[in-house]
N, C-alpha and C positions, 0 to 999 in steps of 0.2 A: 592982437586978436588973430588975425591971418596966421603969426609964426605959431601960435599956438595948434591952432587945423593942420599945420602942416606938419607940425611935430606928432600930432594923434594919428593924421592917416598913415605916417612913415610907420609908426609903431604897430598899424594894423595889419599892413603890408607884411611886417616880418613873421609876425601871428599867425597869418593865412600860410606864410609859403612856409613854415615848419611845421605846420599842421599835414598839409600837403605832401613833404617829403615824407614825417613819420606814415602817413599812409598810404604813403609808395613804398616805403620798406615793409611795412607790414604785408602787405599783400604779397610784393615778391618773396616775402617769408614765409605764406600760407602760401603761395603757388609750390615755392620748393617742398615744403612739408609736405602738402599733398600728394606730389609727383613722387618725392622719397617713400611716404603709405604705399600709394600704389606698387612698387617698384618693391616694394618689401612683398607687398600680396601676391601679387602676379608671381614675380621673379625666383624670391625666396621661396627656399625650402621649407620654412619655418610653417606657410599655411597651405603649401604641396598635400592634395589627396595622396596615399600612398598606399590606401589597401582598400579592397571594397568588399562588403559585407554583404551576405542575401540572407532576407529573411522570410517567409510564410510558402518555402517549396513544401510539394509534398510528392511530384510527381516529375517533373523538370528536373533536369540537373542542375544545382545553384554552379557548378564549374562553369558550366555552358553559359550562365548569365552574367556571371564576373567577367569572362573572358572579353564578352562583346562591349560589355563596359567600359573594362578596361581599356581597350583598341582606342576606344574615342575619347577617353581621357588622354591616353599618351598621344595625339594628335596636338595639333598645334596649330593656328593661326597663321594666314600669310607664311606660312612656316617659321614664326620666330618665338610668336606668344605663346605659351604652354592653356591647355585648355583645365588643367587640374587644379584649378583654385576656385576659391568661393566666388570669386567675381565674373568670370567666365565661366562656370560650370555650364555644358551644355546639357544641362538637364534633361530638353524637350527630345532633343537626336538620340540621350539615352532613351529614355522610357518610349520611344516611337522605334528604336532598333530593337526593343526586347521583346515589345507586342509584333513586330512582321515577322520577328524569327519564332517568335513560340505564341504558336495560334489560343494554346488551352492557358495562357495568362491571359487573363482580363485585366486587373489594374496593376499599377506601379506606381508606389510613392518611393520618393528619395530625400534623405536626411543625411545633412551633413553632419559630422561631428569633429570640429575645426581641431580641436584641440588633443584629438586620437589620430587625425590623421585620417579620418576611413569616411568615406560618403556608403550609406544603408539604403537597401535595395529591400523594400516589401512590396513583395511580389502578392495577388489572389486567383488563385487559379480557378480554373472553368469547371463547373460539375455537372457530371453529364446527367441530361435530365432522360434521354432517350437515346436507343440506337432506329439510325435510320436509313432503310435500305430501299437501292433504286431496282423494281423489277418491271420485266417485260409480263405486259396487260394477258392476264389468262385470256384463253378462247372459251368460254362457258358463256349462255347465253345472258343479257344484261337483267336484273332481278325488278320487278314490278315494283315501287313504292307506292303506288295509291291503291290498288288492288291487291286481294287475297288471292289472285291467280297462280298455279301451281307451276312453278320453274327448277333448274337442275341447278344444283348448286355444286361447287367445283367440291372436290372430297383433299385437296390439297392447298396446298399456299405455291405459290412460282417461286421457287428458291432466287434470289439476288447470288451472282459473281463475289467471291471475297475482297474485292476492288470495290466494290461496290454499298458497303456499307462503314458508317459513320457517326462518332460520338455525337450531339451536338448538347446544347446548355438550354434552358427553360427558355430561350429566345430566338431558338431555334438558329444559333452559331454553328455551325458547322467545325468543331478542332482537332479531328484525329479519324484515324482508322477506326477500323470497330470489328471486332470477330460478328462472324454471323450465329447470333444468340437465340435459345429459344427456352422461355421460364428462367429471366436472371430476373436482378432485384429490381432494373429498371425496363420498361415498356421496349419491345422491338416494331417496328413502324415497316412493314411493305408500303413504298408507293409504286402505284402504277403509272408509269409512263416513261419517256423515253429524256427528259430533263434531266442533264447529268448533275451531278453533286460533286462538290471543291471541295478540300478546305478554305477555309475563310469566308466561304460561303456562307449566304442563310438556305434554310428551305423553300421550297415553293410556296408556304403556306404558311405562316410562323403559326396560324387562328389553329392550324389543325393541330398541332401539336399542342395547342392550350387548352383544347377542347379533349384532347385523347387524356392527358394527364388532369383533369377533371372527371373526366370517365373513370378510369382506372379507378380514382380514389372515391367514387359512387358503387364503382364494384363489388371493391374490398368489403362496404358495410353491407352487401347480400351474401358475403361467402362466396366471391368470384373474384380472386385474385389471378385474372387475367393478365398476362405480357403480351399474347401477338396482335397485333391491329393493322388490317391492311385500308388504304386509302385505294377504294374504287373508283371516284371521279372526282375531280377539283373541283370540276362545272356546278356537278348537282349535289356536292356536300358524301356523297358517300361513306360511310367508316362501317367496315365489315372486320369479326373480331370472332377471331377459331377458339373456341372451348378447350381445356383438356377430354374433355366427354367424345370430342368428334362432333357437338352440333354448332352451325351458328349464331352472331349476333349483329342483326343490320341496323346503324343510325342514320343519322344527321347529324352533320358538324354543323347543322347552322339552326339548330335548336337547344335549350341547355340543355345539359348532361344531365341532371339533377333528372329533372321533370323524365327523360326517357326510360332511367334506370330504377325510378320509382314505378312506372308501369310494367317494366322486365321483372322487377321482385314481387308486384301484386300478381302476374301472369304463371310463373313459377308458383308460389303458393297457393292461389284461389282452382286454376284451373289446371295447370298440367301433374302440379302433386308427383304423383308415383309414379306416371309416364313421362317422367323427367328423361329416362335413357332412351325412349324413344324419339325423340327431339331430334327435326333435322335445320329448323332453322326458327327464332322468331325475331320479327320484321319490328323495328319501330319506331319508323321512319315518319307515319302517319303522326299528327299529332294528337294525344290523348286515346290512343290507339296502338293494341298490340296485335301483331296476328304472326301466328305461327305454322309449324305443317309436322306433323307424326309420321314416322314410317312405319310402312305398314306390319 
């Protein structure tokens, strides 16, 4: 009985330890395989990016974005590892180096296409929702909003420095120059005051510009396809807005648009009628309240 157990456990023993070895060669077999993948991804040519592609320019030069692309592709690791494979692709330092070099891209997606060789770059660029220009505060005295009292109203706009005006995008981004425009297809913005304006910048105000391009398009359905609108005060909401006629138009950005420009169009048709070209200014700042002044 005893040589018997002793014959089973011998036999269990050798069981265990070839079981053991097959799966210490197995592994060291998938360690090498693995290392060999790697070594083939990384190393080899075979899954090397080797051309890049830009897609959804319209205004950017796609050369200008391959280029910077490329720089950080051909880069390298510790200086040995190549950054141009699927496994290290530095995807994030792409798409973070194309948005600080070109202000008027907004997003960036990238797609590999392992098998072409070519990592795809689409690009969305910025649409400018406004231009918008920093000027020095007219001297005209400041306009009454709760009263009908009779004030001077400036006969011009403070022209803005050609430095001094700026695309920006419905979120009020700040991404390019801007010729100084007056009647283009998008709103031109006088602010007053003395806050400079970047690129990359937002505006002082994102609300006002949400509020001007809600106006505008309350305009449009009186037949007042106005562009120029100057911001008179951050503080007290200000928005004063030159006619082609020569008269003007005073809000509040801090009441809707809707509700102001429905009393601008009942105030024009019920009561000024035909002494529309006498118009030197109507106010309607008041709420549920339009008031205006005729020259004489």
């Amino acid at each position: 009985m005893r040589i018997h157990q002793y014959k089973t456990n011998s036999l269990s023993a050798k069981k265990k330890s070839r079981f053991y070895l097959k799966l210490l060669v197995l592994t060291v077999f998938l360690i090498i395989f693995a290392v060999g993948v790697l070594y083939l991804i990384i190393f080899s040519q075979i899954f090397r990016i080797s051309r890049v592609s830009i897609s959804g320019v319209k205004e950017v030069k796609p050369d200008a974005i391959a280029k910077i692309a490329q720089e950080i592709l051909d880069g390298k690791i510790l200086n040995k590892i190549p950054k141009d494979n699927p496994i290290l692709l530095p995807g994030q330092q792409i798409t973070q180096s194309i948005l600080d070099n070109f202000p008027k891209i907004k997003g960036v997606t990238l797609t590999e296409k392992i098998k072409e060789h070519i990592l795809v770059i689409n690009v969305s660029e910025r649409e400018p929702a406004a231009i918008w220009c920093r000027v020095l505060p007219l001297s005209s005295p400041a306009v009454s909003s709760s009263t009908q009292e009779t004030f001077q109203v400036p006969d011009q706009i403070n022209l803005p420095s050609p430095e001094n005006c700026f695309f920006i995008d419905k979120d009020g981004f700040i991404f390019s120059k801007a010729p100084i425009l007056s009647g283009g297809a998008v709103p031109t913005v006088y602010e007053e005051g003395t806050q400079e304006l970047n690129i990359k910048g937002i505006v002082s105000n994102p609300k006002s510009l949400e509020f001007i391009l809600a106006a505008k398009k309350e305009l449009a359905k009186v037949n007042l396809n106005l562009t120029d609108f100057v911001i008179k005060s951050q503080s007290v909401g200000d928005l004063e807005i030159l006619t082609p006629e020569g008269w003007f138009i005073y809000l509040d950005i801090t009441h809707p648009a809707d509700i102001q420009i429905n009393a601008l169009k009942r105030v024009l048709q019920e009561e000024i009628k035909e002494n529309r070209s006498r118009l030197e200014y109507i106010d309607l700042r008041v709420p549920n309240r339009a008031y205006y002044k005729l020259k004489n």
